[in-house]
C-alpha positions in Angstrom: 0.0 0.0 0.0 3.0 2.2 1.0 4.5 1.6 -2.5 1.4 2.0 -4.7 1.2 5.9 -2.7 4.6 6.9 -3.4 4.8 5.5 -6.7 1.1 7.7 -7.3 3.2 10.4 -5.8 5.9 10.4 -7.6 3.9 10.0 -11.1 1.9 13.0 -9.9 5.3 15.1 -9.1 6.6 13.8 -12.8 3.1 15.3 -14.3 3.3 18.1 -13.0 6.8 18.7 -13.8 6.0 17.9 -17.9 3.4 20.5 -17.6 5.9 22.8 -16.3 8.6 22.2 -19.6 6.4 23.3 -21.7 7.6 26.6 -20.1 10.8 25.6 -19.8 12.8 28.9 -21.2 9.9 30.9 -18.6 11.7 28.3 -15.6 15.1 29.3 -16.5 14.9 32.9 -16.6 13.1 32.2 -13.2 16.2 30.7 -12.0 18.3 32.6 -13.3 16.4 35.8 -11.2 16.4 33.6 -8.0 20.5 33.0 -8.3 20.7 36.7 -8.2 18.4 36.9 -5.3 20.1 34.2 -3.4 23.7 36.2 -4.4 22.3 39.4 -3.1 21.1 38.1 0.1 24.6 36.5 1.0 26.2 39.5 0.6 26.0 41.4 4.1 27.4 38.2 5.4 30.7 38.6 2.6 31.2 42.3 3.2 30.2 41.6 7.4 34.1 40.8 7.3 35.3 44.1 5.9 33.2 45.7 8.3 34.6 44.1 11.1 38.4 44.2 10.2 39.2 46.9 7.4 36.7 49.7 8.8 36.2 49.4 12.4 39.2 48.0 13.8 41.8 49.6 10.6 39.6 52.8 10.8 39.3 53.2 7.0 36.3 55.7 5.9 37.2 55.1 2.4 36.9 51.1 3.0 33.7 52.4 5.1 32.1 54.2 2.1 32.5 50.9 -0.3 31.1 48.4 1.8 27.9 50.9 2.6 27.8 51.3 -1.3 28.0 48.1 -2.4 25.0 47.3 0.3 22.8 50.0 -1.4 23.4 48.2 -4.7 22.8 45.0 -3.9 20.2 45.9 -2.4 18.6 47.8 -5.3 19.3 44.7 -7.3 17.7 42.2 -5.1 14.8 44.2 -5.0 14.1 44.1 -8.9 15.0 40.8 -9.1 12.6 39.9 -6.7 10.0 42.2 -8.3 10.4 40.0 -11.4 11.0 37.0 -10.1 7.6 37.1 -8.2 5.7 38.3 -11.5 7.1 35.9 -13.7 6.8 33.0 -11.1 3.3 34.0 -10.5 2.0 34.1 -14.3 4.1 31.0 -15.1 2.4 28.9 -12.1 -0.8 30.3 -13.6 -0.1 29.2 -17.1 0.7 25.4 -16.0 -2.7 25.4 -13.6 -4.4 26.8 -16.6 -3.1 24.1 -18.8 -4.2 21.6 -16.1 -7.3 22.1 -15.3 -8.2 22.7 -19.7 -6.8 18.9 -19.6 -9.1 18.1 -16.7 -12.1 19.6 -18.6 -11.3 17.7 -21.8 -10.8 15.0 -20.3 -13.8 14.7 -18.5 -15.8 15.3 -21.4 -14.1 12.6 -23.0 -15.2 9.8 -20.1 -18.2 7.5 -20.3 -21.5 7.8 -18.9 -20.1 5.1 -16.2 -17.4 7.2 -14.7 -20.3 10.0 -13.9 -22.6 7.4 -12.4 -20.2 5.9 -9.9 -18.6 9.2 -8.9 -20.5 12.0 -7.0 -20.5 15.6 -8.9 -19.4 17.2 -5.8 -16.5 15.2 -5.8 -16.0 15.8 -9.3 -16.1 19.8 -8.8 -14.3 19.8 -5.5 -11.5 18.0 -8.0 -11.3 20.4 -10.9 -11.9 23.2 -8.6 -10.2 22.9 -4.9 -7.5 20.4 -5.7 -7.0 21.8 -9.3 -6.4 25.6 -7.1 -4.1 23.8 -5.2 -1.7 22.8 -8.0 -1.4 26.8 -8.6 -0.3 27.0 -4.8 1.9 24.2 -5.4 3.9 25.9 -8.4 4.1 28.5 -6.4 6.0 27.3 -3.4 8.1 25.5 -5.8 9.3 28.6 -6.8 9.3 30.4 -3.7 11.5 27.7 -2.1 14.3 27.7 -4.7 15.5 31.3 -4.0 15.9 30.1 -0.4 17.4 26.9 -1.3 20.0 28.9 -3.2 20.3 31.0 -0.3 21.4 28.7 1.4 23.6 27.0 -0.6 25.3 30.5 -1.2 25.8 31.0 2.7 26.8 27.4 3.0 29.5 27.3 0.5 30.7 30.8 1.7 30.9 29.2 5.6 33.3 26.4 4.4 35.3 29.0 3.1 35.4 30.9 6.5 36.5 27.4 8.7 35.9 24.0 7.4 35.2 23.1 11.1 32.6 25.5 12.0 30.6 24.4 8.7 30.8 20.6 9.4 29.1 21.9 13.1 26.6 23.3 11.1 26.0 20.5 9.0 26.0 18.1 12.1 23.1 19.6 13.0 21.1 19.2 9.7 20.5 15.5 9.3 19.3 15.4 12.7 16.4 18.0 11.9 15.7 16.5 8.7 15.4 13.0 10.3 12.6 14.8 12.7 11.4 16.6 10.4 10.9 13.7 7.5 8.8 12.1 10.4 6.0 15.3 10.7 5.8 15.7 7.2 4.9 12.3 6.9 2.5 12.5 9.1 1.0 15.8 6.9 0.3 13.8 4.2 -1.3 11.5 5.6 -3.5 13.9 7.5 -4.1 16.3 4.3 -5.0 13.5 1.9 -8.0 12.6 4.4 -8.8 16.3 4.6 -8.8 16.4 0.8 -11.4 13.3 0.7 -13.3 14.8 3.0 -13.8 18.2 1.5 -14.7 16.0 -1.5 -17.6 14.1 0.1 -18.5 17.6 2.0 -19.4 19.3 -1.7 -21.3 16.0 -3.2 -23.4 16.4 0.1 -24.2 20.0 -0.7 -24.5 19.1 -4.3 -27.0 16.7 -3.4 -28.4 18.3 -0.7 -29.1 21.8 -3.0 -30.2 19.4 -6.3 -33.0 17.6 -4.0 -33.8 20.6 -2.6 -37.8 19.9 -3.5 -37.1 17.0 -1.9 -35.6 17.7 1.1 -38.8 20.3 1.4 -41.9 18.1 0.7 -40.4 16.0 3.5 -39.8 18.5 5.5 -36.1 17.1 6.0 -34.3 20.6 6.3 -33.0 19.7 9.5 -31.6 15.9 9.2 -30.1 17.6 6.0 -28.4 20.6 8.4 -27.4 17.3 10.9 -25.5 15.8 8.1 -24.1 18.3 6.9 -23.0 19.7 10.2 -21.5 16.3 11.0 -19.4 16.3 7.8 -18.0 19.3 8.5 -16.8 18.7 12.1 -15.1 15.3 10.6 -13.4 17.6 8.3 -12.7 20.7 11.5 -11.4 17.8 13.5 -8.6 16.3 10.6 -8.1 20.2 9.9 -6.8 20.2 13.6 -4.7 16.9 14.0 -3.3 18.7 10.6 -2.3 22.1 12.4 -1.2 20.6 15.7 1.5 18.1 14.1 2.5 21.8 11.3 2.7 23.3 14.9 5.6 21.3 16.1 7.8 22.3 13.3 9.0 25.7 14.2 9.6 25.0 18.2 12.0 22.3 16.8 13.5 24.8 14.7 13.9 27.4 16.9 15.6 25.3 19.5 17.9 23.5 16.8 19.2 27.0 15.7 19.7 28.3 19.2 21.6 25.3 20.0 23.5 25.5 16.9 24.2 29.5 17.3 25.6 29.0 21.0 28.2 26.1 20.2 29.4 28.2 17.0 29.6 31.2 19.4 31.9 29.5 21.5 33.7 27.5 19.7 34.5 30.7 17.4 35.4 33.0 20.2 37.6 30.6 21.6 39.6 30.5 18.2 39.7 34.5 17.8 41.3 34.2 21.2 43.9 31.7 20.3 44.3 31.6 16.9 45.5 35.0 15.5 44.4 33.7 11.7 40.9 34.0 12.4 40.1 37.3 13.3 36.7 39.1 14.9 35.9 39.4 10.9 35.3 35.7 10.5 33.5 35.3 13.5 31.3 38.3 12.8 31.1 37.2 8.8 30.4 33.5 10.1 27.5 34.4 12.7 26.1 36.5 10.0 26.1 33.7 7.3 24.5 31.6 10.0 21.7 34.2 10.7 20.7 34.7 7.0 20.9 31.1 6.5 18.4 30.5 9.3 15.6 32.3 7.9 15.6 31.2 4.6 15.8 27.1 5.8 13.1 28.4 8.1 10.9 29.1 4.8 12.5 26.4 2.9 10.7 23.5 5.5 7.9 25.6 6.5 7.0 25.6 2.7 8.2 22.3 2.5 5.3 21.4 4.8 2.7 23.3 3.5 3.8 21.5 0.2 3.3 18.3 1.6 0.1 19.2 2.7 -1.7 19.8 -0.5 0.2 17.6 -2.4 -2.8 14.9 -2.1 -4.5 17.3 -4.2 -1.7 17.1 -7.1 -2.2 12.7 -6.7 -6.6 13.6 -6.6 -6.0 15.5 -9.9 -3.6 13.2 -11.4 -5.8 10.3 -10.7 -8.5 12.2 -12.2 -6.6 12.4 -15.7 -5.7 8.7 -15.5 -9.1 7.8 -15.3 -9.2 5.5 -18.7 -12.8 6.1 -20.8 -14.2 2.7 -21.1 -15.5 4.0 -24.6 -12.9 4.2 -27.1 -12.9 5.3 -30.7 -10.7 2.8 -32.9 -7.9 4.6 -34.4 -9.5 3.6 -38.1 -12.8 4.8 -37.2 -14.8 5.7 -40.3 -17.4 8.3 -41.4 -21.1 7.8 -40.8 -21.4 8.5 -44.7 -24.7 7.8 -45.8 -25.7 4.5 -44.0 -29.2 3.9 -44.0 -30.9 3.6 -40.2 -31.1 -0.1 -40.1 -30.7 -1.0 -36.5 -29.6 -4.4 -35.5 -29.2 -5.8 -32.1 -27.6 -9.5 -32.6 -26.8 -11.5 -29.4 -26.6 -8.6 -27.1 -25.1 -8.4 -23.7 -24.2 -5.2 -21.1 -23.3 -5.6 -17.3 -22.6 -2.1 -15.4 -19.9 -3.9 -13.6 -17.9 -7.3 -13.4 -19.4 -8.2 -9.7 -22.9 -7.2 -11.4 -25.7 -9.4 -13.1 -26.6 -8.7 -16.7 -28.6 -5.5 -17.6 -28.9 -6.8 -21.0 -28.4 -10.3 -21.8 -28.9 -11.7 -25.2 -31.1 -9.5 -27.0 -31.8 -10.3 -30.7 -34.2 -7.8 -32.8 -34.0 -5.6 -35.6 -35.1 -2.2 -36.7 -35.6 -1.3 -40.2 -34.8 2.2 -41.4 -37.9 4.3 -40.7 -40.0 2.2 -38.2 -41.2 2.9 -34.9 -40.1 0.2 -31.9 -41.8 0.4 -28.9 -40.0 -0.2 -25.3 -41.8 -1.5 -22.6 -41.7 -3.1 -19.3 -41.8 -2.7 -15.6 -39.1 -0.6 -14.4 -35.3 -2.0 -14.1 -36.1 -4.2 -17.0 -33.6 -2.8 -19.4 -35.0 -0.4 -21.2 -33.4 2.8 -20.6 -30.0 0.8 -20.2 -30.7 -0.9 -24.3 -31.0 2.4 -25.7 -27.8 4.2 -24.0 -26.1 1.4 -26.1 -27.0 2.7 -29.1 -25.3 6.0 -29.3 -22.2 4.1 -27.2 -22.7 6.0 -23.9 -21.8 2.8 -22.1 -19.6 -0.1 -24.0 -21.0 -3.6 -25.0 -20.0 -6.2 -23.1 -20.4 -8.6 -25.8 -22.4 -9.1 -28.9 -23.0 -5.9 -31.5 -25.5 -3.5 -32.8 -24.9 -2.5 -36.5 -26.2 0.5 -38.8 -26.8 -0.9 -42.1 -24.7 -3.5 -41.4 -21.5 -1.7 -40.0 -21.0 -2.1 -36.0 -21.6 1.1 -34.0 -18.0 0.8 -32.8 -16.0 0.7 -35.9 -18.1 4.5 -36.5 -16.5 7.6 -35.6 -18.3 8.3 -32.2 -19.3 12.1 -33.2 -20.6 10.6 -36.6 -22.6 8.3 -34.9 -24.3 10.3 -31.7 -24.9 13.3 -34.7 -27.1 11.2 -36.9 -28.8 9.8 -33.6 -31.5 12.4 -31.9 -32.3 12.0 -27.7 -35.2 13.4 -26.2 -35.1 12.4 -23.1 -37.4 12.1 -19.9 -35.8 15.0 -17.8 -34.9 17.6 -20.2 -31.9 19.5 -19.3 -31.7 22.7 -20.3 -28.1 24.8 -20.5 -28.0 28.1 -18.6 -28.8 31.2 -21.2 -31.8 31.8 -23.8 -34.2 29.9 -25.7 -32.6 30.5 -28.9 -29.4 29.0 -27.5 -30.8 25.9 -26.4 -32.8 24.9 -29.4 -29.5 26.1 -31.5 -27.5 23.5 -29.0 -25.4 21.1 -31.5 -27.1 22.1 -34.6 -24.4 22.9 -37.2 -23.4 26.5 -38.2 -25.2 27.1 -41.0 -28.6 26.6 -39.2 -30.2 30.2 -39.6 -33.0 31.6 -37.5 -35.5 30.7 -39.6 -34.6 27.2 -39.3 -35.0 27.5 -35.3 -38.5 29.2 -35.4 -39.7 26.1 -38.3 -38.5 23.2 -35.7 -40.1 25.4 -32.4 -43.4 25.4 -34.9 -42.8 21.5 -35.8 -42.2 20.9 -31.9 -45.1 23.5 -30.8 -43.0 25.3 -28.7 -43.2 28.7 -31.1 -47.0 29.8 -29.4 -45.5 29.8 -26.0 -42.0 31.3 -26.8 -43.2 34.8 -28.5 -45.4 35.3 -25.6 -42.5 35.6 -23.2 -41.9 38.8 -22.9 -38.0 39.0 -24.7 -39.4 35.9 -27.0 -36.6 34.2 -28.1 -34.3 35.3 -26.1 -35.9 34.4 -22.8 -33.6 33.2 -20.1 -34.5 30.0 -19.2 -32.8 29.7 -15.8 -30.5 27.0 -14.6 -31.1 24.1 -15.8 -34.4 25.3 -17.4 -36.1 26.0 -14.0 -37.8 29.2 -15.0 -39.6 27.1 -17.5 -42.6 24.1 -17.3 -42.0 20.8 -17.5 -44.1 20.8 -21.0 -41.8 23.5 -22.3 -38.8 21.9 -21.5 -40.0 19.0 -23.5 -40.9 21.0 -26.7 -38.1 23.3 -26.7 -36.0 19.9 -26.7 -38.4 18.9 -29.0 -37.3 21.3 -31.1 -33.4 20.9 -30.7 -33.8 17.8 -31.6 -35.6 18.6 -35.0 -33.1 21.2 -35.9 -30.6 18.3 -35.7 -32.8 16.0 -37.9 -31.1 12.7 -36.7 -31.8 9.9 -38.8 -32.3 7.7 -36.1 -34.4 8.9 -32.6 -34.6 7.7 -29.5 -37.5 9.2 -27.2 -37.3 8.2 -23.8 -40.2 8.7 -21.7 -40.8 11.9 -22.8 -44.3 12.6 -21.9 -44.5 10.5 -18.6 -44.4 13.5 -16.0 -46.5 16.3 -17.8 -49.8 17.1 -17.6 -52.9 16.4 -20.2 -52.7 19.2 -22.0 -48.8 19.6 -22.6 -49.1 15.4 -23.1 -51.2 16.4 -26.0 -49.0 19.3 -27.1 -46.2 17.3 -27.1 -47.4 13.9 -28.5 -48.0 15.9 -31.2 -44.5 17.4 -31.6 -43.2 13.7 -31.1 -45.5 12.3 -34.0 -44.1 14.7 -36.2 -40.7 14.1 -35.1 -41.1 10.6 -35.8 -42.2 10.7 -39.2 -39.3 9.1 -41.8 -36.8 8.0 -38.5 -36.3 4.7 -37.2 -37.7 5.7 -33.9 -37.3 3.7 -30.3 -40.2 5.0 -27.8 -39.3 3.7 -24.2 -43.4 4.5 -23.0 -44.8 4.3 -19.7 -48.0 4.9 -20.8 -49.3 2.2 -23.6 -51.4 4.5 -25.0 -48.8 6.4 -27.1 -47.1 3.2 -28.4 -49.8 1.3 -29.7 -49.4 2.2 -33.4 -46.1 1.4 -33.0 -44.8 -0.9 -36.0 -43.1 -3.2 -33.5 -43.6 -3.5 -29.8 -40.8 -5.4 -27.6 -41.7 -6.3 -24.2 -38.6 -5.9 -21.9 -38.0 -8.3 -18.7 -35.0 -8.6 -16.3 -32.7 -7.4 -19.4 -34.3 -9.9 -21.8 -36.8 -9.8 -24.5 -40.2 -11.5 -23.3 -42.4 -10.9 -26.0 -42.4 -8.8 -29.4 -45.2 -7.9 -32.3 -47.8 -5.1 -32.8 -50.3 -4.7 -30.2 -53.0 -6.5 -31.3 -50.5 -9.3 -31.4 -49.7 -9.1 -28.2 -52.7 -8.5 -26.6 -53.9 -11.8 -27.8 -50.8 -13.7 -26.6 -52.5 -12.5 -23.0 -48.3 -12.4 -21.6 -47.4 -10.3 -19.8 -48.0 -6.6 -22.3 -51.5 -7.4 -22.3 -51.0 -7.7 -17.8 -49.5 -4.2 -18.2 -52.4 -2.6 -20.5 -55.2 -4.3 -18.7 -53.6 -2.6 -15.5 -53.6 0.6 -17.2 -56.7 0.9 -19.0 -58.6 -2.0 -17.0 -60.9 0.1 -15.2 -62.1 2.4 -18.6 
């Protein structure tokens, strides 16, 4: 287990760092600024000797006058270098996040329906973007630490040249702290990647909390919801704190390390200006100095390291995001649509939603010819819904085919296919912005306005639209909540018109609307119908029975098939389901 984590985080750290070479000449300049940073800051330490023995014990104002010069200048040139360095970090790190989360985006648009049904969209947006934010804070302190890791490299290297003994002290010191130090920030990560979960699992709850929100309402749950909600968070207040108590520990250990460290140079240096005349006050002073700059910036360099640490789970969250393989791939010789005719055969079909899972579909042998209408029905969880998802390849087959005119769905070019095949589906969704918009959604570019108001006409949604008050360009809220469920259904009535699919698939679409928009958009649908092979999933019998083909659905297989007077006088179970329905009339 300890392996497969460091080998994630080390795949994660290589990611990240690929992302980062496509800036490569951006990195170097970046370096190149933080060298002259790091130089600048080791100076007072350098000229700390001159002070000490050719100004204040020779007594020379000209000497005096240099060294107080040469501070302003370095000085002045530290500052613009860290001016620049800060800019350019900062835009770079933004760049690479950019880059990122556009990958993150792509990607996700390019997984299958499966990947969205087993993961919570809270967790999905607390991913792309919390953890995705993160990686911008992580560039960051990359480059915020290397300054200081030149620093003290620079102070280091200038401290062997003082006394070879007082440096190996120093060094002494440092694999200790490191050792101690390894230990808490071990402990960090472990502590941060539950955090990160957590937040994850705290955003699906308000995801689903806020999308239930009728729900939670009629029921009158408000307050269970509040309870759960409050409980999450406490789980995440409480790893938040073991998180910050074991940070906590890390300066106390420093401070004491660098004390002790400070005194024993102290007097093992004084003790050798006493003695030994070839190391004067100078090196002391110039020594001490080195040491106190050097502190600081090690200070920053493991403080940042721990912070690093901390939200580098978010860097393995995201990466394991972007590993996610789509179960539906295109073949590399995919071909063109082209002008197939919409002959739709199902030959020995079979599709499980998971290995550990019984069959959804199992074995399911019919055919559509181009232009007929084929009825769906069944009790619910019999395999409906799943059988047409298969068509336009939003979930893989398991085994088995279905074939267009004779060529298998997955040997198409999956935007050919799902662009000659229309969806209207139970629960229209509607995209944030106008009417116009929405019935325009994925028709191609040469669609004019005309075209729009002809499908809203064919669909019946035209009457309605013009007597909003900005007609076509009514907002329709998010996700369509400013309009009624019968609107929804025409204006996706209409968008799917516009496209004029060859092949449709309607699923439930007039199940949860009242008589009158039933009858509004039954209509629409009829029309839509007309010269399409058609699949109608119907929950009411009703609109289905002048279906040319009816197939009865049952536990993922097919149970019975013909028109409805053929089934009716089969008496199995279709004729159950209509005498349940219209029974009593």
């Amino acid at each position: 287990m300890k392996k497969m984590k460091l080998k994630v985080q080390k795949t994660s750290l290589k990611k990240m760092f690929d992302y980062g070479m496509n800036y490569k000449y951006r990195f170097i300049f970046i370096v190149f600024l933080s060298l002259i940073v790091s130089l600048t800051k080791a100076l007072p330490a350098w000229l700390s000797k001159s002070l000490m023995d050719d100004v204040l014990i020779a007594k020379d104002m000209k000497m005096l006058i240099l060294v107080s010069g040469g501070l302003v200048i370095a000085t002045i040139i530290k500052g613009f270098s860290m001016y620049y360095k800060e800019v350019f970090s900062s835009y770079t790190t933004r760049l690479v996040v950019r880059d990122i989360q556009q990958d993150i985006y792509r990607h996700l648009h390019k997984l299958s329906h499966s990947y969205f049904d087993r993961t919570p969209q809270g967790e999905i947006m607390s991913r792309i973007s919390g953890d995705a934010s993160n990686l911008g804070k992580i560039g960051f302190m990359i480059f915020q630490i290397l300054p200081e890791f030149l620093t003290v490299t620079v102070l280091l290297i200038g401290l062997f040249k003082i006394d070879v003994i007082l440096a190996v002290m120093t060094l002494i010191m440092m694999p200790g702290m490191m050792m101690v130090l390894k230990k808490i920030l071990k402990k960090i990560k472990k502590t941060a990647r539950k955090r990160q979960d957590q937040r994850g699992e705290l955003n699906s709850l308000i995801q689903e909390s806020l999308s239930g929100i009728r729900v939670v309402k009629a029921f009158a749950t408000e307050q269970d919801e509040i309870e759960k909600y409050e409980e999450k968070n406490m789980e995440v207040l409480n790893t938040e704190y073991k998180n910050k108590k074991v940070e906590a520990r890390i300066s106390p250990i420093n401070e004491v390390a660098t004390t002790i460290l400070t005194v024993g140079v102290l007097l093992y240096g004084g003790n050798k200006v006493i003695v030994d005349a070839n190391f004067t006050a100078g090196d002391l002073v110039s020594f001490l100095t080195s040491l106190g700059l050097m502190f600081e910036p090690l200070k920053k360099m493991i403080k940042r390291g721990s912070d690093l640490v901390s939200i580098m789970p978010s860097a393995d969250r995201v990466m394991e995001l972007l590993d996610e393989i789509p179960e539906v791939v295109e073949k590399e010789d995919a071909i063109n649509y082209g002008n197939l005719s919409p002959k739709v055969r199902f030959k020995n079909l079979k599709f499980k939603y998971g290995k550990e899972l019984d069959y959804a579909i199992n074995n399911i042998n019919f055919e559509a010819k181009a232009g007929e209408i084929i009825a769906l029905v069944g009790r619910s969880g019999s395999g409906k819904t799943t059988l047409v998802n298969l068509i336009p390849r939003f979930y893989e087959i398991e085994d088995g085919s279905i074939t267009i005119d004779g060529v298998d769905i997955r040997d198409l070019k999956i935007k050919e296919l799902r662009d000659h095949i229309g969806l209207v589906p139970q629960e229209t969704f509607l995209f944030s912005g106008s009417i116009y918009s929405n019935i325009l959604y994925g028709a191609g570019r040469d669609v004019t306005k005309d075209d729009v108001i002809n499908a809203s006409k064919m669909a019946n949604a035209h009457n309605f639209i013009i007597e909003f008050e900005n007609g076509y360009d009514q907002e329709v809220g998010e996700r369509g909540t400013l309009m009624s469920g019968g609107q929804k259904q025409r204006i996706a009535i209409a968008r799917a018109l516009l496209k004029n699919p060859e092949i449709m698939i309607l699923d439930e679409a007039t199940s949860a609307l009242d008589t009158e928009s039933e009858r509004l958009v039954q209509d629409a649908l009829e029309k839509l119908m007309v010269g399409r092979t058609t699949f109608v999933i119907a929950h009411r019998l009703s609109t289905i029975i002048n279906a040319d083909k009816i197939i009865v659905m049952n536990k993922g297989k097919i149970a019975e098939s013909g028109s409805h007077q053929e089934l009716l006088s089969k008496g199995g179970i279709y004729k159950k389901l209509y005498e349940t329905q219209f029974g009593e009339e």
